[in-house]
Short mmCIF file of the C-alpha atoms (twelve columns), coordinates in Angstrom:
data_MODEL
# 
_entry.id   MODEL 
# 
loop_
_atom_site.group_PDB 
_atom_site.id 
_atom_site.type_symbol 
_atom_site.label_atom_id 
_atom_site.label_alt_id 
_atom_site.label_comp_id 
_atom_site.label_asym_id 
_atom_site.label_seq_id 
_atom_site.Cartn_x 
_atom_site.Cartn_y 
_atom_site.Cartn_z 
_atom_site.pdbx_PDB_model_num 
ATOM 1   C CA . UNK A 1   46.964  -6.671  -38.367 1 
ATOM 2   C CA . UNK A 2   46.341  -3.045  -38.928 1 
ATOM 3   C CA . UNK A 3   42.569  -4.454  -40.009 1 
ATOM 4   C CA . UNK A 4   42.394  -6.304  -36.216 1 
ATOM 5   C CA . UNK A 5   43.590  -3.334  -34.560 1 
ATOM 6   C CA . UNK A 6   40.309  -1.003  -36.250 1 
ATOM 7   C CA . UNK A 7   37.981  -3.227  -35.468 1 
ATOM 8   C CA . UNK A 8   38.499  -3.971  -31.873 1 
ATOM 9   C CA . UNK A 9   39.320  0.181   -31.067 1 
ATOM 10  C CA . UNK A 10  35.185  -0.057  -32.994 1 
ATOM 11  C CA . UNK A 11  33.645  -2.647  -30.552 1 
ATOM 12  C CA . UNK A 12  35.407  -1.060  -27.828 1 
ATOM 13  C CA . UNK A 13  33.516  2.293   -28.830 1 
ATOM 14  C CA . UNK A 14  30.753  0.660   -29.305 1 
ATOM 15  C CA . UNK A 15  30.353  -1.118  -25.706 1 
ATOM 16  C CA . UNK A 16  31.426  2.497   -24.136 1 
ATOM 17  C CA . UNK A 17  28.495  4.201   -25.805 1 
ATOM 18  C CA . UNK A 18  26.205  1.241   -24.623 1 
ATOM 19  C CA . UNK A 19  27.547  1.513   -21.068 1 
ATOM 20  C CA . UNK A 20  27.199  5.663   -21.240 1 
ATOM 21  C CA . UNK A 21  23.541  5.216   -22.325 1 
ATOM 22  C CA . UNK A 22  22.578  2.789   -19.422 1 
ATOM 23  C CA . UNK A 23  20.982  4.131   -16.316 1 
ATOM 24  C CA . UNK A 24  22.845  3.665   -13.558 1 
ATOM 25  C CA . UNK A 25  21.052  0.993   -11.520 1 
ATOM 26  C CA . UNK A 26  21.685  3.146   -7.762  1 
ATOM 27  C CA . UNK A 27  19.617  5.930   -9.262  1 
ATOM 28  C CA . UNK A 28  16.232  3.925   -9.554  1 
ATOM 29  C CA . UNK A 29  16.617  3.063   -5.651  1 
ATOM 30  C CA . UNK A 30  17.421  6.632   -4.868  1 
ATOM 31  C CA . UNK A 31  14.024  8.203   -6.071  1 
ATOM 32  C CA . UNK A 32  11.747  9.178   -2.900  1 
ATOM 33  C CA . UNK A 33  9.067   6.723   -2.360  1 
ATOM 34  C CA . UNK A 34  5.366   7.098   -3.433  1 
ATOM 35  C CA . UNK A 35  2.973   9.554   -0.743  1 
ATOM 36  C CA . UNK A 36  1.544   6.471   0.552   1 
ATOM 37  C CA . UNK A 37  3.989   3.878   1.334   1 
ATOM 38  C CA . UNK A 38  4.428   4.380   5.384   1 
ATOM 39  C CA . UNK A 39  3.234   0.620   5.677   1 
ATOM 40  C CA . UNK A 40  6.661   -0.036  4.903   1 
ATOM 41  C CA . UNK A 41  7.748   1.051   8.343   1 
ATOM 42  C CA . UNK A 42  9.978   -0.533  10.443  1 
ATOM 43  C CA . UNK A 43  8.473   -1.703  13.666  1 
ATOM 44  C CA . UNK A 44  10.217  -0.917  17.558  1 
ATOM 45  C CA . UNK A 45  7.531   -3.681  18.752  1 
ATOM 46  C CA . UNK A 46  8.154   -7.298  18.021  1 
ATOM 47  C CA . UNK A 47  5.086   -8.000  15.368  1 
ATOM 48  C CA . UNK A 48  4.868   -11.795 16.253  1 
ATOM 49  C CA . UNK A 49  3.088   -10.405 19.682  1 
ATOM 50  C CA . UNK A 50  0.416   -9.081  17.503  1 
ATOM 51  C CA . UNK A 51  0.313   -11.475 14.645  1 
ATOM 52  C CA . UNK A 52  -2.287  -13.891 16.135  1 
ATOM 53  C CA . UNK A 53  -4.621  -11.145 18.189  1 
ATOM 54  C CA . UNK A 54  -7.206  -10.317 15.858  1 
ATOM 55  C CA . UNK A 55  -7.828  -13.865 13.998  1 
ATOM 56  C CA . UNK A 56  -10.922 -14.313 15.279  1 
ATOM 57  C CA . UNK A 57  -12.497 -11.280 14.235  1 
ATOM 58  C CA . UNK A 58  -10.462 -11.309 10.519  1 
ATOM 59  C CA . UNK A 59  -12.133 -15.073 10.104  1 
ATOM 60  C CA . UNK A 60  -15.354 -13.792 11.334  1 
ATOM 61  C CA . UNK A 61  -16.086 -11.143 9.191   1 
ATOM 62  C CA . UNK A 62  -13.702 -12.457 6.113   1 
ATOM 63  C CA . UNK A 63  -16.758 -15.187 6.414   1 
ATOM 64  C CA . UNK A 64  -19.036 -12.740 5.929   1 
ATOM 65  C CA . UNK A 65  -17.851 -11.326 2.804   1 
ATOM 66  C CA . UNK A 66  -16.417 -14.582 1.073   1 
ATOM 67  C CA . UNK A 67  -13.341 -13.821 1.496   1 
ATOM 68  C CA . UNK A 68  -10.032 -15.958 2.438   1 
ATOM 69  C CA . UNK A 69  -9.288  -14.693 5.954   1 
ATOM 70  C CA . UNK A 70  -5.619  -15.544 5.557   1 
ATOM 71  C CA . UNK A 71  -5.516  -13.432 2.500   1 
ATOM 72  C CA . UNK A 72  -6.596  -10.529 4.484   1 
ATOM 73  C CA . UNK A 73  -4.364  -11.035 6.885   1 
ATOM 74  C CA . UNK A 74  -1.110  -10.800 4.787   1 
ATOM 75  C CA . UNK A 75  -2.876  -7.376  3.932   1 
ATOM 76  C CA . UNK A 76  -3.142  -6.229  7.478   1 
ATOM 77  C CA . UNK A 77  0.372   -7.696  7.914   1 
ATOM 78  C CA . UNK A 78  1.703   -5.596  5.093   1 
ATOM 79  C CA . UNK A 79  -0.557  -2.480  6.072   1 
ATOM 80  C CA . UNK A 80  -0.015  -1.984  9.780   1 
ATOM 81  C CA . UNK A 81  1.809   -5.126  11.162  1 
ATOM 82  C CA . UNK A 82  -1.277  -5.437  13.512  1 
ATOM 83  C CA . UNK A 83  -0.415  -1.737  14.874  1 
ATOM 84  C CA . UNK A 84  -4.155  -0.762  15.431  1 
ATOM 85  C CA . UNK A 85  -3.376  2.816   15.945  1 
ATOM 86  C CA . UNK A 86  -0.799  3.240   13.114  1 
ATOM 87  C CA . UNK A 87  -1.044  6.498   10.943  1 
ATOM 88  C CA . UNK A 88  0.889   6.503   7.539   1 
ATOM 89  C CA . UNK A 89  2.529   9.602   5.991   1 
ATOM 90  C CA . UNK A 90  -0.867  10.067  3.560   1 
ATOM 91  C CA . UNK A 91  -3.249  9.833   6.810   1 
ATOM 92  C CA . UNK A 92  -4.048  6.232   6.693   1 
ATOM 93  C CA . UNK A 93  -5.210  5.057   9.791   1 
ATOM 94  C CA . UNK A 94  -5.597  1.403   11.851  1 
ATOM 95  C CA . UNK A 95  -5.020  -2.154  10.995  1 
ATOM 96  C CA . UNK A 96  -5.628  -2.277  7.149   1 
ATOM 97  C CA . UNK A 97  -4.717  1.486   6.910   1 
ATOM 98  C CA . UNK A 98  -7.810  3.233   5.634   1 
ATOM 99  C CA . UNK A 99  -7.950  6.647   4.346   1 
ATOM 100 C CA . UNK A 100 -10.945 8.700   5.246   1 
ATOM 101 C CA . UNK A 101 -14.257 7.529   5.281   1 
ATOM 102 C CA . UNK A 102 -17.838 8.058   6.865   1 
ATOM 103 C CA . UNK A 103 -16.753 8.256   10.709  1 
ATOM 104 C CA . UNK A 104 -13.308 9.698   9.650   1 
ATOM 105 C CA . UNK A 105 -11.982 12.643  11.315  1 
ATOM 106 C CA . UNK A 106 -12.081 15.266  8.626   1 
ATOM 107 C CA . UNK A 107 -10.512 18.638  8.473   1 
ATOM 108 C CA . UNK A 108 -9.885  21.346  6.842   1 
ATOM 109 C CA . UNK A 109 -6.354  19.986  6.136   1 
ATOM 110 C CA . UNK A 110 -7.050  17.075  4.912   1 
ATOM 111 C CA . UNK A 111 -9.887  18.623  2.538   1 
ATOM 112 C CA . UNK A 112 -6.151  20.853  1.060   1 
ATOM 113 C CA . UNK A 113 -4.393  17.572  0.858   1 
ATOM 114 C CA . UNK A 114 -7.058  16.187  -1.480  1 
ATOM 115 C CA . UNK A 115 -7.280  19.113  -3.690  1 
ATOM 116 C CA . UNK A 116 -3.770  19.350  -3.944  1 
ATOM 117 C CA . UNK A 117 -3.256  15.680  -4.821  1 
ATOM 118 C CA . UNK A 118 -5.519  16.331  -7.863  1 
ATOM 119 C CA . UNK A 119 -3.125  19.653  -9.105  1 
ATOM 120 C CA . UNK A 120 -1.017  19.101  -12.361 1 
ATOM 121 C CA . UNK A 121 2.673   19.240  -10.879 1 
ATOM 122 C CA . UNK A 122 5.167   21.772  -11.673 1 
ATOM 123 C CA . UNK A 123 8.543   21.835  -13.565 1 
ATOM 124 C CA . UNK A 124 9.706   20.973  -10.656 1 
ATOM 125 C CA . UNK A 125 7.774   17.707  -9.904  1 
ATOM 126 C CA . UNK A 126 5.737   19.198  -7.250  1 
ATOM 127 C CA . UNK A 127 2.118   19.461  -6.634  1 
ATOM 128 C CA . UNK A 128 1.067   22.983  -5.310  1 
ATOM 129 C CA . UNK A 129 -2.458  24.183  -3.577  1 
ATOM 130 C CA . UNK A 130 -2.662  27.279  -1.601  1 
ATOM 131 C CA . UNK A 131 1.310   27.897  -1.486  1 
ATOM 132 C CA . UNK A 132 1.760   24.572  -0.130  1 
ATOM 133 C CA . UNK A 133 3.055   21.250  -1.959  1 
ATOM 134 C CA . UNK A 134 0.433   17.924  -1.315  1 
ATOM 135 C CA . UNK A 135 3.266   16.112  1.202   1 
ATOM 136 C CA . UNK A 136 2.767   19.300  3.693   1 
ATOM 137 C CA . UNK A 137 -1.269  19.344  3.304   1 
ATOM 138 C CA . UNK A 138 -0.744  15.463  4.514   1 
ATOM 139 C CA . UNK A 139 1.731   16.338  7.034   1 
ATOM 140 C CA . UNK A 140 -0.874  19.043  9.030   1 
ATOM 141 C CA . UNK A 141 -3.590  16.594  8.928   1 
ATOM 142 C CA . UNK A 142 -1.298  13.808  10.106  1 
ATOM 143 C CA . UNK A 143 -0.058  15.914  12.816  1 
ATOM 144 C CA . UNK A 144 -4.135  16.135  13.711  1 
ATOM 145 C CA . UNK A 145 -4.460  12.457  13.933  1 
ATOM 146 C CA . UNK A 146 -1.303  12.307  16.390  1 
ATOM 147 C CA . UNK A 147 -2.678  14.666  18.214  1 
ATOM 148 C CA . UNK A 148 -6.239  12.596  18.566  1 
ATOM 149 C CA . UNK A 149 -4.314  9.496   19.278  1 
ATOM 150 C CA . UNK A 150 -2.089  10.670  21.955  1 
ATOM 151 C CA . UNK A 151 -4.932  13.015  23.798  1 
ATOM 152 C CA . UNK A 152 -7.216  9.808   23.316  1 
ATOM 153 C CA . UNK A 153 -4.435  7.099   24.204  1 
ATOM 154 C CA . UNK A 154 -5.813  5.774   27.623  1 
ATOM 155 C CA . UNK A 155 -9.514  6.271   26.552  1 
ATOM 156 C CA . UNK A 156 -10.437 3.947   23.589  1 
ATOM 157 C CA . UNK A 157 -14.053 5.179   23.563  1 
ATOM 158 C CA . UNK A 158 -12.922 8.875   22.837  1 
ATOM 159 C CA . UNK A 159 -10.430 7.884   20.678  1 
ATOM 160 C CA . UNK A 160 -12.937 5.885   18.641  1 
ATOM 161 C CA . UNK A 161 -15.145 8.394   18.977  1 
ATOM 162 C CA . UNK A 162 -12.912 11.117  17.497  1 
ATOM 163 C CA . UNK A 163 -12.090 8.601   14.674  1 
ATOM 164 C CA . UNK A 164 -13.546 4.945   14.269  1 
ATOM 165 C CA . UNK A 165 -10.818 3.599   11.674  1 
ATOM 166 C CA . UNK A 166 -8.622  3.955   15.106  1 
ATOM 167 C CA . UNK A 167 -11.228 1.204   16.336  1 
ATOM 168 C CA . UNK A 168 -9.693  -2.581  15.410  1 
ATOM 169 C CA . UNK A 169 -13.215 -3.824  14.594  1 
ATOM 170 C CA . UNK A 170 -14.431 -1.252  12.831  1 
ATOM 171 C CA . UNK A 171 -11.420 -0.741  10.881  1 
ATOM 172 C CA . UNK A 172 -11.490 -4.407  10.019  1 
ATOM 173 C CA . UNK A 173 -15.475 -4.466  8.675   1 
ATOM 174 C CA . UNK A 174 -14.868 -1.667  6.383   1 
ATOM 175 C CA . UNK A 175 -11.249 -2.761  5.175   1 
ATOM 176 C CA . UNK A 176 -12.824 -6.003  4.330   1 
ATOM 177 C CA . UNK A 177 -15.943 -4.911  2.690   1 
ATOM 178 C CA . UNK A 178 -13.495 -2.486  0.669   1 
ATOM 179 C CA . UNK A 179 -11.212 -5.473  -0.482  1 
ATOM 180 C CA . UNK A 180 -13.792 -7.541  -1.266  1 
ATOM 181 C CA . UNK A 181 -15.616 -5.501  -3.565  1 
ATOM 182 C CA . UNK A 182 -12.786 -5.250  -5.698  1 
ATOM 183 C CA . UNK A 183 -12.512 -8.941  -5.736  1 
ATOM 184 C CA . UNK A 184 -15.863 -9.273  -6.645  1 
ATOM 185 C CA . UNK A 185 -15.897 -6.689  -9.170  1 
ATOM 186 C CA . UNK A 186 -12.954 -7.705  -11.084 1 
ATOM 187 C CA . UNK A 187 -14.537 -11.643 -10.713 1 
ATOM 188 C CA . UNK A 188 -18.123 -9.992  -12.275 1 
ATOM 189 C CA . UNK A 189 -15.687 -8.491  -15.086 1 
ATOM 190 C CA . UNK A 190 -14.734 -12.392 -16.147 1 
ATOM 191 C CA . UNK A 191 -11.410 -12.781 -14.148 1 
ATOM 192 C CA . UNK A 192 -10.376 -16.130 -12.331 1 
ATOM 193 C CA . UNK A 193 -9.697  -16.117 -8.914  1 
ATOM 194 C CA . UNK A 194 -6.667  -15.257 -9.167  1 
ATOM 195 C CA . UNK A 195 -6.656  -12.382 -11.381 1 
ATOM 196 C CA . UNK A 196 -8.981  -11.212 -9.527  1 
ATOM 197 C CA . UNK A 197 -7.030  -11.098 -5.863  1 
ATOM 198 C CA . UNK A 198 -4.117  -10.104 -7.563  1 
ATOM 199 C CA . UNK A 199 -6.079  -6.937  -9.063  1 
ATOM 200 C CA . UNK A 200 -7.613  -6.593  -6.147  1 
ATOM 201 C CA . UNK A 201 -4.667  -6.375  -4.526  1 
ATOM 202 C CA . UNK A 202 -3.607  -3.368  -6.553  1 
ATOM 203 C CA . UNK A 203 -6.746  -1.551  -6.210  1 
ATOM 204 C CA . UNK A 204 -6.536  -1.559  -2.578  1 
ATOM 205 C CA . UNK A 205 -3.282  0.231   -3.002  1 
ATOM 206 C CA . UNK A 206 -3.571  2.507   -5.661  1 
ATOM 207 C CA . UNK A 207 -7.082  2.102   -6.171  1 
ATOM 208 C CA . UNK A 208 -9.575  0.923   -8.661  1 
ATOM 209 C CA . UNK A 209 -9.236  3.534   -11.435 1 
ATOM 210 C CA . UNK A 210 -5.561  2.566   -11.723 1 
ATOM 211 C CA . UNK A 211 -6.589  -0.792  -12.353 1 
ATOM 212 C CA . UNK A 212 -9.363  -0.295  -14.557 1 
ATOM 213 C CA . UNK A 213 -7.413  1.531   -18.039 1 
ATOM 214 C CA . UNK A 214 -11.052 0.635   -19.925 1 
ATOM 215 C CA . UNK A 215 -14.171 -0.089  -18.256 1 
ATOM 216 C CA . UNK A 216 -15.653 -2.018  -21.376 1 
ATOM 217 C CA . UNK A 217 -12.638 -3.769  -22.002 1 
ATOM 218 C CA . UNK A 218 -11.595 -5.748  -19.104 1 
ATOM 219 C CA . UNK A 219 -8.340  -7.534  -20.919 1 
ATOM 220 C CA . UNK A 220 -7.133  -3.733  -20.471 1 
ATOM 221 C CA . UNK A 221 -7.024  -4.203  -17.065 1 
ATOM 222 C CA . UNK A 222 -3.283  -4.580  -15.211 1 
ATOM 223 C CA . UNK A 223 -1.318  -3.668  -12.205 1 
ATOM 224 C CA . UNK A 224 -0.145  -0.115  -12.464 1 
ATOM 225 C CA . UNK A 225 3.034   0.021   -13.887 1 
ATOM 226 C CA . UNK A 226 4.535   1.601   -11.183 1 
ATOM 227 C CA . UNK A 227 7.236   0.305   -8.637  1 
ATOM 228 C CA . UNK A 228 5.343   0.572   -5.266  1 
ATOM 229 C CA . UNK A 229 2.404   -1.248  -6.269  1 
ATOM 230 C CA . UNK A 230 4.134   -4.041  -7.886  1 
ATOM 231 C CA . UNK A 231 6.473   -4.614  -5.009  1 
ATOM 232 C CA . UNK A 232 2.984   -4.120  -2.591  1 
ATOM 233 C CA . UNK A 233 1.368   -7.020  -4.583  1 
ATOM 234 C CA . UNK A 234 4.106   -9.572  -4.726  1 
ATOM 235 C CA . UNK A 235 4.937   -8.679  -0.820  1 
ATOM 236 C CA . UNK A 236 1.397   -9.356  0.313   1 
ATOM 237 C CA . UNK A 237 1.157   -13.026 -2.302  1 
ATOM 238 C CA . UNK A 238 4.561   -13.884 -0.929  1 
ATOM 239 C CA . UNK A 239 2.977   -13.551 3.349   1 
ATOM 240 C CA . UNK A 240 -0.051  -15.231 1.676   1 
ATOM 241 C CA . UNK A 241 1.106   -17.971 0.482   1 
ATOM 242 C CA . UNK A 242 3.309   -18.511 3.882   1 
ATOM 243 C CA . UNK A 243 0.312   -18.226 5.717   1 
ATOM 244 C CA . UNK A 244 -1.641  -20.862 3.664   1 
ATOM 245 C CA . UNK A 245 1.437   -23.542 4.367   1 
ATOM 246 C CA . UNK A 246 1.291   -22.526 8.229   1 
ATOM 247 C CA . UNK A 247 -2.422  -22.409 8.789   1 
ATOM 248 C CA . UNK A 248 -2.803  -19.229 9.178   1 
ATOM 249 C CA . UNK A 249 0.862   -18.203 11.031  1 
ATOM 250 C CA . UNK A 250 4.439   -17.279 10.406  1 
ATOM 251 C CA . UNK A 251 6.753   -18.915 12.546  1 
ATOM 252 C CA . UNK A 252 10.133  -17.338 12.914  1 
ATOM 253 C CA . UNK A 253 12.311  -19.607 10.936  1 
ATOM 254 C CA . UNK A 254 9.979   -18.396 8.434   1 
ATOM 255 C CA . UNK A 255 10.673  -14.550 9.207   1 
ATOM 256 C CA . UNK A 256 12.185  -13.946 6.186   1 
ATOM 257 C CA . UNK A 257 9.187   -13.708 4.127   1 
ATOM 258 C CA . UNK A 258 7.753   -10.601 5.770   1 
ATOM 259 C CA . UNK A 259 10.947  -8.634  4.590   1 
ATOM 260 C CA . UNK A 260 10.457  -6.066  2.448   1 
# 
């Protein structure tokens, strides 16, 4: 009896260390989000007045590049939710949320942001250029692109003018041609089609150099193990594969795909 008694006091121990040793599972869900995850949004606007706006143009130049029109628009549904004028947290601008480009607006602020995106970061986690950390650099040039937007709001040709990614068509011919050069890139490197969407996918958001681990050895290649991009792939496959069932729509007994 006395035996009994010492061996369960040992598994108790024993499942008290394992317990002690476990990270609590609240304090994974508590960690800030990535810089560039403002897609993620909640919209005021109803997005089903949006969703069907822009199909013609997606399946027009989606044609033009080979590319599954529906896929592209689970992106854009992901990205912006159709919100032509959105601007993320990082600066990303329009319907499939580009960051600055040829025809960008470009400042000084944003030219700190990138250089302090590329500093090693501190003890303290944070990334410092020019006594500021890399989330204020993105906040001043954000706070440029508001300023564009609202001066421009009743005169689309300034506003495009002042920054074509805030131009729908635009926005959507060079989103496009971006995703679909990483398809075909990671199809030329010997993936199917749908290891090469999926990576695609990834490289769109965290782009191609976090996808690529080896450039001559392509079985190297893999989403980047990091929370934000693997929740921003399976979200988009999830809307895409709606989409393909619904030709193309979402109907609202479906809505509960396009939850995060």
């Amino acid at each position: 009896m006395k035996r009994l008694i010492e061996i369960l006091m040992i598994i108790l121990m024993l499942q008290f260390i394992l317990m002690s040793c476990q990270e609590p599972t609240s304090s994974k869900e508590s960690l800030p989000p990535p810089v560039d995850t403002e897609s993620d949004l909640s919209f005021t606007e109803d997005p089903y007045i949006r969703y069907n706006q822009f199909d013609e143009q997606i399946k027009e130049i989606s044609s033009d590049h080979a590319m599954d029109w529906m896929l592209v628009k689970a992106v854009i549904i992901k990205e912006s939710h159709f919100d032509d004028t959105f601007i993320s947290t990082a600066g990303a601008v329009g319907l499939m949320q580009l960051m600055p480009r040829e025809g960008s607006y470009i400042s000084e602020n944003y030219r700190h942001f990138m250089s302090s995106r590329r500093q090693f970061r501190n003890k303290s986690g944070e990334r410092i250029y020019r006594g500021k950390k890399d989330e204020e650099w993105a906040s001043l040039y954000v706070q440029e692109l508001d300023s564009i937007r609202s001066t421009y709001k009743s005169d689309s040709e300034e506003l495009y003018e002042s920054d074509a990614r805030f131009n729908p068509e635009w926005n959507l011919n060079s989103g496009i041609t971006q995703l679909a050069n990483d398809f075909n890139y990671f199809r030329k490197r010997g993936h199917g089609t749908y290891g090469s969407r999926i990576y695609a996918l990834a490289a769109y958001n965290a782009g191609r150099g976090a996808v690529v681990v080896n450039k001559s050895e392509r079985k190297l290649d893999r989403i980047p193990v990091n929370r934000q991009t693997e929740l921003y792939v399976g979200y988009i496959e999830r809307i895409y594969e709606e989409l393909k069932k619904q030709a193309g729509t979402i109907n609202k007994e479906n809505e509960w795909v396009l939850k995060i």
